[in-house]
C-alpha positions in Angstrom: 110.6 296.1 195.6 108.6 293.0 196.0 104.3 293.6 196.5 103.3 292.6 199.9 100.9 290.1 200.3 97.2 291.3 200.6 96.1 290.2 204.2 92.8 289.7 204.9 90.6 290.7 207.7 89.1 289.1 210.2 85.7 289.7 208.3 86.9 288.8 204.8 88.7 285.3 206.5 84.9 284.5 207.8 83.0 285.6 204.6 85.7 283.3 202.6 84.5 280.5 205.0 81.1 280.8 204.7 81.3 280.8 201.1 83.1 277.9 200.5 81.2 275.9 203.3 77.6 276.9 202.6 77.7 277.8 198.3 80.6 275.9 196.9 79.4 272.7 195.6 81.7 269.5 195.5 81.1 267.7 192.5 80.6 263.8 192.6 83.3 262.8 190.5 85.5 264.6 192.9 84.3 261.8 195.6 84.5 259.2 193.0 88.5 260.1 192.6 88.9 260.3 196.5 87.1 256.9 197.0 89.0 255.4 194.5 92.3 257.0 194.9 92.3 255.7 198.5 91.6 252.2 197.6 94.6 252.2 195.3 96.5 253.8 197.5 96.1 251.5 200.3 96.6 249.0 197.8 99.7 250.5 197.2 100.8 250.1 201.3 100.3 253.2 202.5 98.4 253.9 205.5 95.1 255.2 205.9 96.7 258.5 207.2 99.3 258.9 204.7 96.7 258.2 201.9 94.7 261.5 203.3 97.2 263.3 203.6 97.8 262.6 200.0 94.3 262.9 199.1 94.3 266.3 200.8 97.2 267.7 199.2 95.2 266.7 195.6 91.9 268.1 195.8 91.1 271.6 193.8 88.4 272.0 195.4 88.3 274.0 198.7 85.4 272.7 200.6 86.4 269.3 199.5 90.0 269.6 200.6 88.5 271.1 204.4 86.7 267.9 204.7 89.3 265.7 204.0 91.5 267.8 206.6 88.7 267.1 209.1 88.4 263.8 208.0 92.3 263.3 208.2 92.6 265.0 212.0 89.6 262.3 213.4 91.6 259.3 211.7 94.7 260.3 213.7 92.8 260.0 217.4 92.0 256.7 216.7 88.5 256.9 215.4 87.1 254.4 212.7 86.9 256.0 208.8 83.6 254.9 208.6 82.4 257.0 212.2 84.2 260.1 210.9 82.8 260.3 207.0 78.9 259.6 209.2 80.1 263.1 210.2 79.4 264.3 206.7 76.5 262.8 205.0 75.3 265.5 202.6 79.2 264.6 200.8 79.0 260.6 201.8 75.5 259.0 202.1 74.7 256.4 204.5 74.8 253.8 201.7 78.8 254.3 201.6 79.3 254.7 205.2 77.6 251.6 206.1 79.6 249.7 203.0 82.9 250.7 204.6 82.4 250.1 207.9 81.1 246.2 207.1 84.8 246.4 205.6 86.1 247.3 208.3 84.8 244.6 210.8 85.1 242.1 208.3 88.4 243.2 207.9 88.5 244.1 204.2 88.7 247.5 203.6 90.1 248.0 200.5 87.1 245.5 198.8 84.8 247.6 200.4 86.3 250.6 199.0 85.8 249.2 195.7 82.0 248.3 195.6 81.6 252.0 196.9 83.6 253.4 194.0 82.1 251.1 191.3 78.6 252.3 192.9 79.1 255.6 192.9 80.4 255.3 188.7 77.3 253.4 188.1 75.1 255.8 190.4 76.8 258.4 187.8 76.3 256.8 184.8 72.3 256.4 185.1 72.1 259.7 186.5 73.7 261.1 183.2 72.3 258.8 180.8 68.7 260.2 182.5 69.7 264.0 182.7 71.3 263.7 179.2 68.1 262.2 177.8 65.8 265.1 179.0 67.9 268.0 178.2 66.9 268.1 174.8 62.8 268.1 175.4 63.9 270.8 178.2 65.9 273.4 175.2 63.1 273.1 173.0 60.4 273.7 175.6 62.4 276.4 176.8 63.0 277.8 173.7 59.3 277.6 172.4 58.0 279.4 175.1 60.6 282.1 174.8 59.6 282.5 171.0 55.6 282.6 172.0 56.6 285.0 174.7 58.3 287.0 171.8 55.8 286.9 169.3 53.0 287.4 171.8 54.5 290.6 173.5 56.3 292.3 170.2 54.7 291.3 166.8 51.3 289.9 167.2 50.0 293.6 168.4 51.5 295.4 165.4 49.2 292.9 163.4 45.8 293.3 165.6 46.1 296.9 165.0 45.8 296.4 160.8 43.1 294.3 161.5 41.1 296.8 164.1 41.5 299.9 161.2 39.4 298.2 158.8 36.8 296.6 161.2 36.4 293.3 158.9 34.6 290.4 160.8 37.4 288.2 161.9 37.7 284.2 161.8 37.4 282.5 165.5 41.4 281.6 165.4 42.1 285.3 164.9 39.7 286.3 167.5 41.4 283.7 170.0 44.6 284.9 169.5 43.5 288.6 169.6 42.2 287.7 173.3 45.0 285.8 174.3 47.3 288.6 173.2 45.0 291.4 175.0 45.7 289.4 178.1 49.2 288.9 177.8 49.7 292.8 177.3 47.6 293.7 179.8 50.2 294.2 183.1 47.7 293.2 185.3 46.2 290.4 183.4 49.5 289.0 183.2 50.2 290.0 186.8 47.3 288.2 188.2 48.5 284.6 185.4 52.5 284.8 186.9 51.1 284.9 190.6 48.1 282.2 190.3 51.3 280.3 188.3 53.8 281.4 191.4 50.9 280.6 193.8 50.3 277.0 192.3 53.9 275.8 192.1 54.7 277.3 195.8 51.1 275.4 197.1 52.6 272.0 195.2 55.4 271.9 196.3 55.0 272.9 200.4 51.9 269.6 199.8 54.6 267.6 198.3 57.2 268.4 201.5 54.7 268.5 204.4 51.7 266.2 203.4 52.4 262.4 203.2 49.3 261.3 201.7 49.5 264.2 198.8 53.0 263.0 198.4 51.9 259.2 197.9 49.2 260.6 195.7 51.5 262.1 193.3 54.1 259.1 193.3 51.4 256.2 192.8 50.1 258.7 189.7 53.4 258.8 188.4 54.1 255.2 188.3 51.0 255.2 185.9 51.9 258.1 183.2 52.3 256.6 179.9 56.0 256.2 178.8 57.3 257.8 182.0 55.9 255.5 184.4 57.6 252.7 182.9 61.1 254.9 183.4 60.6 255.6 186.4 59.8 251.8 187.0 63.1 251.2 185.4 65.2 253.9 187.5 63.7 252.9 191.0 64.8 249.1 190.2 67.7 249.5 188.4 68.8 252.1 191.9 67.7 249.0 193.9 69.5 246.1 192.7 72.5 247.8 192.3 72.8 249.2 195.9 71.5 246.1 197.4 74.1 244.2 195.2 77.0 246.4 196.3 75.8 246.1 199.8 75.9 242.5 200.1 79.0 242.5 198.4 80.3 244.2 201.2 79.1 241.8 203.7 76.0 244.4 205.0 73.6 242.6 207.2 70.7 242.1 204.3 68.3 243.5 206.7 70.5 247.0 206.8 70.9 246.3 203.0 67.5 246.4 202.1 66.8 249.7 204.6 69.5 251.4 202.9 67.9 250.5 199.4 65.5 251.8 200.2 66.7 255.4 200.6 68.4 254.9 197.1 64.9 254.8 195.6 63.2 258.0 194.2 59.7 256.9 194.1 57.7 256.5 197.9 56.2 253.6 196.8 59.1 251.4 196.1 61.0 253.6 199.4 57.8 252.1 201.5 57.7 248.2 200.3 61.5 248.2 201.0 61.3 249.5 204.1 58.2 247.1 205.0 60.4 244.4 203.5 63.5 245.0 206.1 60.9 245.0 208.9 59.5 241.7 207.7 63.1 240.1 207.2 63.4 240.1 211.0 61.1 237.2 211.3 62.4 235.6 208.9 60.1 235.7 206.0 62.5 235.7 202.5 63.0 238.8 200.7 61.5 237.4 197.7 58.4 236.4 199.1 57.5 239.8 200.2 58.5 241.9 197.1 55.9 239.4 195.3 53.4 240.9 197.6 53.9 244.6 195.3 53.3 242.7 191.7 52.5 246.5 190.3 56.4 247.4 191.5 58.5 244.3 190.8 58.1 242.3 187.7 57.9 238.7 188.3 61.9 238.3 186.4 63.3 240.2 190.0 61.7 238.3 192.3 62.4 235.1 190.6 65.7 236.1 190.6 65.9 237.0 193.9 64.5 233.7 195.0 66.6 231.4 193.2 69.9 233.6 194.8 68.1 233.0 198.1 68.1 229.2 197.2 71.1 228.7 195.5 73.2 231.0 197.8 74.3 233.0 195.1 71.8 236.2 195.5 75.3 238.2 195.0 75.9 237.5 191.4 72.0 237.5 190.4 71.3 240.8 192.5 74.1 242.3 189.7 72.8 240.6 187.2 69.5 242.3 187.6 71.2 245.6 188.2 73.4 245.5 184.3 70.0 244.2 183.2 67.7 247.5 184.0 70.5 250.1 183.8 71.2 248.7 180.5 67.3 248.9 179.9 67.7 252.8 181.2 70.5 253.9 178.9 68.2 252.0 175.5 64.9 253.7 177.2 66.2 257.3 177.8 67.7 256.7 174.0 64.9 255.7 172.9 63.1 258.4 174.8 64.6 261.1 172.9 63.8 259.5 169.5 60.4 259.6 170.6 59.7 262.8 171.9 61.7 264.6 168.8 58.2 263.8 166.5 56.0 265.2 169.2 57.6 268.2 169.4 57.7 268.3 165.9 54.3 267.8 165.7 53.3 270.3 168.8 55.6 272.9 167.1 53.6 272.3 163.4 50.0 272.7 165.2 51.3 275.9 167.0 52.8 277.4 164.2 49.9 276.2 161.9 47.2 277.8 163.7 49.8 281.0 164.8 49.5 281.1 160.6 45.8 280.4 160.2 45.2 283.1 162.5 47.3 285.6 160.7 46.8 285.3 157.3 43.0 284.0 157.2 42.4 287.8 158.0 44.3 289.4 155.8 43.1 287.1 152.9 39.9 288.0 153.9 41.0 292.2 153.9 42.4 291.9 150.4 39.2 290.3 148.9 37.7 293.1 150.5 39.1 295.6 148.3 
């Protein structure tokens, strides 16, 4: 005999729900395959209908393949692609939604389709080259603390209690580290360190959410930390040209082109000029002009560049141009990044290790001349 089929409740059918809809996560190369599978797809001859249906049929992922259902019911009333992905912009951001629909009125889907997908695998590569550049600093920070934690908690009382038997006079590293030990050990010490910690972090970041001039505060500093800064330069321009290249491309209005730049960009203070500068377009003033107005956020090579596309007509190619230029400047940076922060953390692990040893053995070189 068979096994029947486990049938779940009415409870279990809504828990399964909320799971997938609020903690499953779609991943972005799962939208980068639908984007692009469509395009090809349509390509192909199929309509837009058939093409979900396909696309629906292919995903793995649950909440994805829910959305593409809901996404694949709306087309078949009538209603636009573009007005029905709006529906979902945690999953599609207003970048790609406004890219397609300029297809659509203009009539060319399926080259729309393609500047979304080749923005989306250059939004990708950046954003990997960047994470993949700071996961090393992140182990070794991680790891360090761990070991300090370690040595702290575990061995470095076993050795304060050899050196409080004989009652020698101890160096001033040794005493240090005897203090900072005591207050590590101590529960509440360490209780009253983890909530001031707990207490900071929470008060910096409900400033950073609710209070716009802390929040401009904190972006201009950044822009102005050595080495990062000049990253962070890098990424907010490299995130600018490219989506305001892909836009155009895609026949966007420049004024809604330079608006949804703007949201592409990390740091406030290239976020604000942008959207000052999509304002200022209305009367006609050229995009150029006012960027030169922020010489601490674009370099003089941009809005050169941006002026001679303006002139020549060709603000397309040039707009691209910029945007290989500073993600190619990214990927050598973040490289380069990683060859430079390996010595200092060298060089912070040698000091720490170095005085950890000073503060050891000094002591105990001092207890056996004692003898």
């Amino acid at each position: 005999m068979s096994k029947k089929e486990h049938k779940f409740s009415q409870f279990e059918q809504k828990m399964n729900e909320w799971i997938i809809d609020h903690l499953t996560t779609i991943p972005f190369i799962e939208k980068i395959f639908f984007i692009d599978h469509l395009r090809v797809m349509i390509h192909a001859g199929l309509s837009l209908v058939e093409a979900l249906t396909v696309l629906e049929k292919e995903s793995a992922n649950k909440k994805f393949k829910k959305i593409v259902s809901g996404i694949k019911k709306d087309v078949e009333t009538g209603q636009q692609l573009s007005d029905v992905l709006a529906k979902f912009p945690k999953v599609f951001p207003q970048t790609y939604v406004k890219m397609i629909r300029a297809g659509e009125i203009a009539g060319r889907m399926e080259d729309s389709l393609e500047q979304v997908a080749i923005q989306m695998k250059r939004t990708r590569e950046l954003t990997s080259s960047i994470r993949g550049a700071m996961m090393y600093p992140a182990v070794i920070l991680t790891a360090m603390t761990a070991i300090g934690i370690m040595m702290a908690v575990y061995v470095l009382p076993q050795l304060i209690t050899i050196f409080d038997q004989y009652h020698a006079k101890l160096p001033l590293a040794t005493r240090i580290l005897i203090a900072i030990t005591h207050l590590i050990g101590n529960p509440l010490y360490l209780s009253i360190i983890l909530g001031t910690i707990i207490l900071f972090i929470t008060g910096f970041i409900v400033l950073l959410r609710h209070s716009s001039v802390f929040r401009h505060a904190i972006h201009t500093i950044n822009l102005y930390i050595p080495i990062a800064g000049h990253i962070i330069k890098q990424i907010n321009l490299a995130k600018f040209s490219l989506t305001l290249s892909s836009m155009l491309e895609s026949t966007v209005p420049i004024i809604d082109a330079v608006q949804i730049s703007s949201e592409t960009c990390s740091n406030l203070l290239y976020k604000d000029s942008l959207q000052e500068a999509s304002e200022l377009i209305k009367t006609g003033t050229p995009l150029s002009e006012i960027l030169k107005q922020y010489k601490k956020l674009y370099p003089p090579m941009v809005t050169e560049m941006i002026m001679v596309g303006e002139k020549s007509g060709e603000i397309n190619s040039l707009l691209k141009n910029l945007a290989d230029f500073y993600t190619s400047e990214v990927d050598k940076t973040m490289m380069n990044f990683t060859k430079i922060i390996e010595p200092v953390i060298i060089i912070i692990i040698g000091v720490a290790v170095g005085g950890l040893a000073v503060a050891v053995i000094m002591p105990m070189y001092t207890l056996v001349q004692s003898f």
